[in-house]
C-alpha positions as CSV (number, residue, x, y, z in Angstrom):
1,X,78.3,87.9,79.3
2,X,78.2,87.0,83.1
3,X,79.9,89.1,85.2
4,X,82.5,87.8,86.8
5,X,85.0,88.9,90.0
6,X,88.4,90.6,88.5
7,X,90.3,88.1,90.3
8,X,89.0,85.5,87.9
9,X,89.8,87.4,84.7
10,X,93.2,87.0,82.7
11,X,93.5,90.0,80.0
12,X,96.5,89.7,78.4
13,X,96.4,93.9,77.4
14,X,95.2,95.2,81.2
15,X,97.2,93.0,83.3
16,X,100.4,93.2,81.4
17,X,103.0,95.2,83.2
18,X,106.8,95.7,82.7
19,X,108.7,97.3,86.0
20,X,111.2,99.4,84.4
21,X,109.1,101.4,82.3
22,X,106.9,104.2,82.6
23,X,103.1,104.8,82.7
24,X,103.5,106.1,79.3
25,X,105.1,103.4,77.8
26,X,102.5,100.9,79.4
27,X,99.8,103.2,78.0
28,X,101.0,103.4,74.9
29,X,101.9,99.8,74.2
30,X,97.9,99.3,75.5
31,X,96.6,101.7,72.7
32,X,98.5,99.9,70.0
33,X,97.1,96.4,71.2
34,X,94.1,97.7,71.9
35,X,93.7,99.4,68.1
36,X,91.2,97.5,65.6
37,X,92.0,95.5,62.7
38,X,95.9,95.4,64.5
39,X,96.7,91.6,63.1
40,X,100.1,91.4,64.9
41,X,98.7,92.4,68.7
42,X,97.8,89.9,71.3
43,X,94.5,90.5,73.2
44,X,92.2,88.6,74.7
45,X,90.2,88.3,77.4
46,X,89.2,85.2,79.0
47,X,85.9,84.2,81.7
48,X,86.6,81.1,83.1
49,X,83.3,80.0,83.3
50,X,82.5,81.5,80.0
51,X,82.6,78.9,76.5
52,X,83.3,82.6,74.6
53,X,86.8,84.7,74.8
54,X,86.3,88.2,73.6
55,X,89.4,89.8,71.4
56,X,88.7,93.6,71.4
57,X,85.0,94.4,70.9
58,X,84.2,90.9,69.0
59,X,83.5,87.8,70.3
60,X,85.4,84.7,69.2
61,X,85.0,80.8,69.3
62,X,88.4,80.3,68.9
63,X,90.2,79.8,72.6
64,X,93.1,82.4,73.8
65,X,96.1,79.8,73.0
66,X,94.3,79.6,69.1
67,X,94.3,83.6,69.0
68,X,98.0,83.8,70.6
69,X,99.1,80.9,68.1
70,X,97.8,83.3,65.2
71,X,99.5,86.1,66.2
72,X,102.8,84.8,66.7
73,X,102.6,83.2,62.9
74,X,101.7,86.3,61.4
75,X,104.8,88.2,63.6
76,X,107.1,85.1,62.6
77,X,105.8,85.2,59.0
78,X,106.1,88.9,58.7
79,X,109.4,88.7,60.4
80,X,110.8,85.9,58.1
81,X,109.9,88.2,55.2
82,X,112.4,90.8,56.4
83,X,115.0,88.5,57.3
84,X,114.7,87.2,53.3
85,X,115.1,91.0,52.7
86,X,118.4,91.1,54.6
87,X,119.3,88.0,53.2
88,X,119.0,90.0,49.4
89,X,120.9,92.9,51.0
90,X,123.7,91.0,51.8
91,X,124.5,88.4,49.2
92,X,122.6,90.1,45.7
93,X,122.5,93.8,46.7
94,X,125.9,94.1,47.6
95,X,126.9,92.5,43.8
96,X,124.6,95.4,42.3
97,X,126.4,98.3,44.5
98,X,129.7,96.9,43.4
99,X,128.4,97.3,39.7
100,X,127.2,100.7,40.0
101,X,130.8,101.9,42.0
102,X,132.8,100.2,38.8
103,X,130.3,101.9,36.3
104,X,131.2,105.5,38.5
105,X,134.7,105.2,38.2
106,X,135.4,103.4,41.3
107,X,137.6,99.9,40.8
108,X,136.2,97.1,43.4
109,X,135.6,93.7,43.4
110,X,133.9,91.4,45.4
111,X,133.9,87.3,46.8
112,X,131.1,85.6,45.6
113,X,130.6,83.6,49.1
114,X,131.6,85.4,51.6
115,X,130.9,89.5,50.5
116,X,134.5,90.5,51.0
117,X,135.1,93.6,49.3
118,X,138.5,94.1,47.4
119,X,140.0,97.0,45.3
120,X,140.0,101.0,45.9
121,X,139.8,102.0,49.1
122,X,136.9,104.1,49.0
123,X,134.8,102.3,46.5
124,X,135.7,99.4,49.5
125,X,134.3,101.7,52.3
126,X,131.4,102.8,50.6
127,X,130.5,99.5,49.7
128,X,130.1,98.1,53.3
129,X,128.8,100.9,54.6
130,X,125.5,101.1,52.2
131,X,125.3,97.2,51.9
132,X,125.7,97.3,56.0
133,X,123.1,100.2,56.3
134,X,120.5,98.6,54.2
135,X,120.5,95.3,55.5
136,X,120.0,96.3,59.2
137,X,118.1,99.5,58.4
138,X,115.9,98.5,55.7
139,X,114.2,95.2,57.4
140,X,113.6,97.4,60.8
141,X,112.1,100.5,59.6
142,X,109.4,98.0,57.3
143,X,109.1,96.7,60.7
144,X,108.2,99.8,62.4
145,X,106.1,100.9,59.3
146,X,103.8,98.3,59.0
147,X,103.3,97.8,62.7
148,X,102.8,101.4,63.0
149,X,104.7,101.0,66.5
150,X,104.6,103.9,69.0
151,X,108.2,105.1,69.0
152,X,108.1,105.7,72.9
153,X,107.8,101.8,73.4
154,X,109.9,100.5,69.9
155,X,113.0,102.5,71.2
156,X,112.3,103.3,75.0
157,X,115.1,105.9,76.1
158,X,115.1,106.2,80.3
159,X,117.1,104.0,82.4
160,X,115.0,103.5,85.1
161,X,118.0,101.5,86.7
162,X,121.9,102.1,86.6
163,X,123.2,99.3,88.3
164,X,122.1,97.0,85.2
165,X,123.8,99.3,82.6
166,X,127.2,99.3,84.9
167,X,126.5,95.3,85.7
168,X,126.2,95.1,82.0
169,X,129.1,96.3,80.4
170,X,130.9,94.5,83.1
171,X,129.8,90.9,82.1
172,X,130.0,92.2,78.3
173,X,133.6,92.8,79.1
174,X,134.2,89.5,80.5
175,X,132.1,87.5,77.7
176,X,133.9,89.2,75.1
177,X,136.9,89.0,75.9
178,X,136.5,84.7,76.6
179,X,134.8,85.2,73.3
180,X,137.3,86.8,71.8
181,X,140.0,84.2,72.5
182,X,138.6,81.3,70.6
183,X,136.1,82.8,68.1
184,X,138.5,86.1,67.1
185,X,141.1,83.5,64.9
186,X,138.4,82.1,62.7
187,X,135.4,84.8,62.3
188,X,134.3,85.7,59.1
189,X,131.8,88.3,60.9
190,X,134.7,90.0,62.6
191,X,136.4,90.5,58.9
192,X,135.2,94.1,58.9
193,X,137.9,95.2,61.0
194,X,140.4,94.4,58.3
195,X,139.2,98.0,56.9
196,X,140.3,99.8,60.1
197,X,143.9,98.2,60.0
198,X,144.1,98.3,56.5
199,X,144.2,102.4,57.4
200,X,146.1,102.4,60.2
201,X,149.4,104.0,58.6
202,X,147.6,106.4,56.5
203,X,148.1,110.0,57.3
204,X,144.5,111.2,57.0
205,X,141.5,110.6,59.2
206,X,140.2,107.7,57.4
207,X,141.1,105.2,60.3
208,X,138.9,107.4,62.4
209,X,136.2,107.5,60.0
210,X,136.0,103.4,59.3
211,X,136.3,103.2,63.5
212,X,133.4,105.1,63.9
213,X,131.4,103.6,61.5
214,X,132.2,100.0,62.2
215,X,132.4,100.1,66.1
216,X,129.6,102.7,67.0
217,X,127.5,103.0,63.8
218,X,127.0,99.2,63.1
219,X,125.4,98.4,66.4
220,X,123.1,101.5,66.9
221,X,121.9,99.6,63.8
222,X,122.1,96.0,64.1
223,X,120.2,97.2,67.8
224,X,117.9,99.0,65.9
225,X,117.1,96.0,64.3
226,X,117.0,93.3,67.5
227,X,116.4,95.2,70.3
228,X,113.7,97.9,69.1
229,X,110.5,97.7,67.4
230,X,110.9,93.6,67.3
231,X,112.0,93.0,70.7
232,X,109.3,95.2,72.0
233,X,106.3,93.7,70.1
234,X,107.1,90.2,71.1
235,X,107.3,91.2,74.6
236,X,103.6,90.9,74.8
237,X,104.1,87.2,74.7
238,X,106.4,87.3,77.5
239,X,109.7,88.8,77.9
240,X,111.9,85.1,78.4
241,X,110.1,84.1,75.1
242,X,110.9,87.8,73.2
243,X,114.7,87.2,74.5
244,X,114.8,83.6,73.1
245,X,113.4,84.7,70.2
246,X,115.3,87.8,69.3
247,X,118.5,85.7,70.3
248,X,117.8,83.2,67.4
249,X,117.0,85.4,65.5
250,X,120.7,87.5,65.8
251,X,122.3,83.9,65.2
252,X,120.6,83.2,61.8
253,X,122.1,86.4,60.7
254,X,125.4,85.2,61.0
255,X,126.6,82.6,58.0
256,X,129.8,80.7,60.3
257,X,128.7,78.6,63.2
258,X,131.3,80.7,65.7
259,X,129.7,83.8,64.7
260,X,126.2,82.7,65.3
261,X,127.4,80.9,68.7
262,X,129.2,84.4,69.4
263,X,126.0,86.4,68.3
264,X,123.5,84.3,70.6
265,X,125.6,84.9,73.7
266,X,125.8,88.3,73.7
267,X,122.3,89.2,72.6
268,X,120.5,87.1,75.1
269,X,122.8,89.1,77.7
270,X,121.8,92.5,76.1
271,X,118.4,91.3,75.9
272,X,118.7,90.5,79.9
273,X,119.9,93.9,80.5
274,X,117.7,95.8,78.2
275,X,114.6,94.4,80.5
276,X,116.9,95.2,83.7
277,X,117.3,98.9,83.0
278,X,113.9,99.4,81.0
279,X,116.0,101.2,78.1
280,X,117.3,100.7,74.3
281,X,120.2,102.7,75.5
282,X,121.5,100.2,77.5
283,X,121.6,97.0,74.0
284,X,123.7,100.2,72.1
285,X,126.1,100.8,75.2
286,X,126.6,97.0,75.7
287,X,126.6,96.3,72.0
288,X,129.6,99.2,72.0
289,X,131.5,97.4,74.0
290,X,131.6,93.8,72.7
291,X,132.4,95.7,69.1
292,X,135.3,97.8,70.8
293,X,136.9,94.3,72.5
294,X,136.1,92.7,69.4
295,X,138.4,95.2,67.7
296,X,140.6,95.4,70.1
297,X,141.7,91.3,70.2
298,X,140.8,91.1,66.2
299,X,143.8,94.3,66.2
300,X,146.2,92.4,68.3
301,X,145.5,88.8,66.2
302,X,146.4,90.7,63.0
303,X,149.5,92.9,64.5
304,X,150.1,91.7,68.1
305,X,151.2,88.4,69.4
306,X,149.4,86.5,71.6
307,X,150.5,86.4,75.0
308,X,152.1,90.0,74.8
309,X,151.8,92.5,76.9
310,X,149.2,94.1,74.9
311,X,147.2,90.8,74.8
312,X,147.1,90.5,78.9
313,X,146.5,93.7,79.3
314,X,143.2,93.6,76.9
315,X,142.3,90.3,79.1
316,X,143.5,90.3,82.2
317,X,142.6,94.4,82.9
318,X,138.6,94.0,82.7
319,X,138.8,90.8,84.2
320,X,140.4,92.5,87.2
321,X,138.2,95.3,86.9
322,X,134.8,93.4,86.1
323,X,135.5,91.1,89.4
324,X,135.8,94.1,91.5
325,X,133.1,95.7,90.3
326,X,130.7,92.9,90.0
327,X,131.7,92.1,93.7
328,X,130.8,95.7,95.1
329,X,127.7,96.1,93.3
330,X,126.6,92.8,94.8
331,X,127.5,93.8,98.2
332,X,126.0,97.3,97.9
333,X,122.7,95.9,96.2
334,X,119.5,96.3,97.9
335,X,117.2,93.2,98.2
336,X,114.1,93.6,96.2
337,X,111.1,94.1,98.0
338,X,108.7,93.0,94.9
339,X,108.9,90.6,92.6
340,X,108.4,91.2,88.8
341,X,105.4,90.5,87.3
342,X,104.7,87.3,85.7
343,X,102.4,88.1,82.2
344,X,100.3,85.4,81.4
345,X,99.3,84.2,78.3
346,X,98.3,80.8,77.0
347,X,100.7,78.9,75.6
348,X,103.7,77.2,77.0
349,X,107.4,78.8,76.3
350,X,108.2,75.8,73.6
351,X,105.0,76.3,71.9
352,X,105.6,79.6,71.2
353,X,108.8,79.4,69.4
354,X,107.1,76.8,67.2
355,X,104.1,78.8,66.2
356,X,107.0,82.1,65.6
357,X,109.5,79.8,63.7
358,X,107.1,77.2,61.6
359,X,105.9,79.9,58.7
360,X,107.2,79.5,55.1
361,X,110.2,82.7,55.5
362,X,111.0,82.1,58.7
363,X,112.1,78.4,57.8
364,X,113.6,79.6,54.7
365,X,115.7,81.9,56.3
366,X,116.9,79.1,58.8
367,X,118.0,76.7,56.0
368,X,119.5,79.5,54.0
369,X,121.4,80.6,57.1
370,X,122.6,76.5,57.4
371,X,123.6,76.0,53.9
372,X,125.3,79.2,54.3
373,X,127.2,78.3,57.1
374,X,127.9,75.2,55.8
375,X,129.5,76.7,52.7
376,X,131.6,79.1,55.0
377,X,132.7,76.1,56.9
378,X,133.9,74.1,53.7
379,X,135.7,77.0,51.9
380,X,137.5,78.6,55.2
């Protein structure tokens, strides 16, 4: 093949870059898409003047935006798969645990549409917590398994930038709470808080237990899911299309139109602030928050009234605090003297989410996820 200057060369693997991470993440991420027979990485090399585009050591006829098309089908297909697996989780599994619990001793019952859990209290908490752990844990460790995904870039640990993280929980604060004022009354997703007040005049420490499952457990988990191996791997294809995509993908795990709405918002904003700070820390600390303001209007709904003293102080404080913060940050910030990279690949940003969202599961999920939000919608 002709030689040609480096200038005119586009390699999708070598010229990638992300500025908040380290030469170790970079390096590793490289090796993965560089490793043969790797059906889900991107890589190609294309000579302008060449009729030929070389991916790894062979030489194909097909042209870069063919190759990148067939990746992002077999991640979307692959991906769909394990959304139908959380899908089974959620509305068949969880009839089987409740089985096994009754056949132990262990009196619950559950809602056929909408999974609620009724009955003895710990037959109840046991219940959500394996259907909850399976469903998020489950579809991203198959994820992580069949990818064989270095762990250094699936779940990438140092902030390489504060100011994001503090910026971040700041406008988390803000979103939840206006979230929280229209979507709190009529969430289905939020429901899971009912096990927290349901213990909040018990002696014991069961209150503390549900608290820290539901508020700090839950979205290490759901994150795990979102923002780690997945997000990661379809950064390759640019990081506004691996937002977009992990963002749709968070609202077709929610049944009830709000909840989707709700979800969307806040994990495009994680997902903002996850490629800010260069760190998975930074979608559990922000996802943290929105659960704890979540809990916190969902506790004054059920016991509180609105407009109380209680209910200002959960929105007017942050809002108070957030502005003043978000004001001397901005003041104190330091111009950038480099722009971020721009990785290029070959296929326009709307062309991409229809080669990721056109396989079999993937649309299966989505009109699952419809009819079941329609159903939610009809029976609430």
């Amino acid at each position: 093949m002709q030689e040609l200057n480096s200038e005119r060369v586009i390699d999708v693997v070598e010229d990638f870059a992300c500025p908040q991470q380290t030469e170790c993440y970079h390096e590793a991420f490289r090796k993965w898409r560089r490793r043969e027979k790797n059906r889900y990485a991107f890589r190609c090399k294309k000579h302008p003047k060449e009729a030929a585009f070389s991916e790894s050591k062979a030489v194909s006829t097909e042209t870069p935006a063919q190759i990148e098309q067939g990746v992002l089908g077999r991640l979307g297909y692959l991906i769909g798969c394990l959304m139908i697996l959380y899908l089974v989780v959620e509305n068949v599994l969880d009839k089987v645990i409740v089985l096994v619990l009754n056949l132990m001793g262990l009196h619950v019952s559950i809602s056929f549409w909408d999974s609620g859990f009724f009955g003895d209290e710990l037959g109840v908490f046991l219940s959500v917590m394996l259907v909850n752990c399976l469903k998020y844990l489950l579809p991203a460790l198959l994820f992580q398994l069949i990818l064989r995904f270095p762990l250094r870039v699936g779940v990438p640990m140092r902030i390489a930038k504060a100011e994001p993280l503090l910026f971040g929980a700041v406008l988390t604060m803000l979103l939840s709470a206006g979230l929280g004022m229209f979507f709190v009354s009529s969430s289905q997703e939020l429901e899971k808080y009912k096990l927290i007040c349901n213990a909040a005049d018990m002696e014991d420490n069961r209150m503390v237990l549900y608290m820290l499952f539901t508020i700090f457990a839950l979205p290490i988990m759901m994150e795990l899911l979102l923002h780690g191996a997945l997000f990661q791997a379809l950064r390759q294809f640019g990081d506004a299309f691996a937002s977009l995509a992990v963002t749709l993908v968070a609202a077709c795990l929610m049944h009830n139109p709000l909840d989707s709405l709700r979800s969307a918002i806040i994990t495009l904003t994680i997902s903002y602030f996850v490629l800010r700070s260069g760190s998975f820390l930074t979608a559990i600390m922000l996802h943290i928050v929105h659960e704890i303001y979540m809990f916190a209007l969902f506790y004054i709904e059920t016991f509180g009234s609105v407009y109380s003293l209680q209910w200002w102080l959960t929105i007017l404080l942050p809002c108070v605090v957030g502005l003043i913060t978000g004001v001397y940050i901005l003041w104190h910030r330091k111009p950038s003297e480099e722009a971020d990279p721009y990785n290029h690949t070959f296929l326009r940003l709307p062309d991409k989410i229809t080669a990721f969202f056109s396989s079999f599961p993937m649309l299966s999920v989505i009109i699952v996820s419809i009819v079941l939000a329609v159903i939610s919608v009809y029976i609430s």
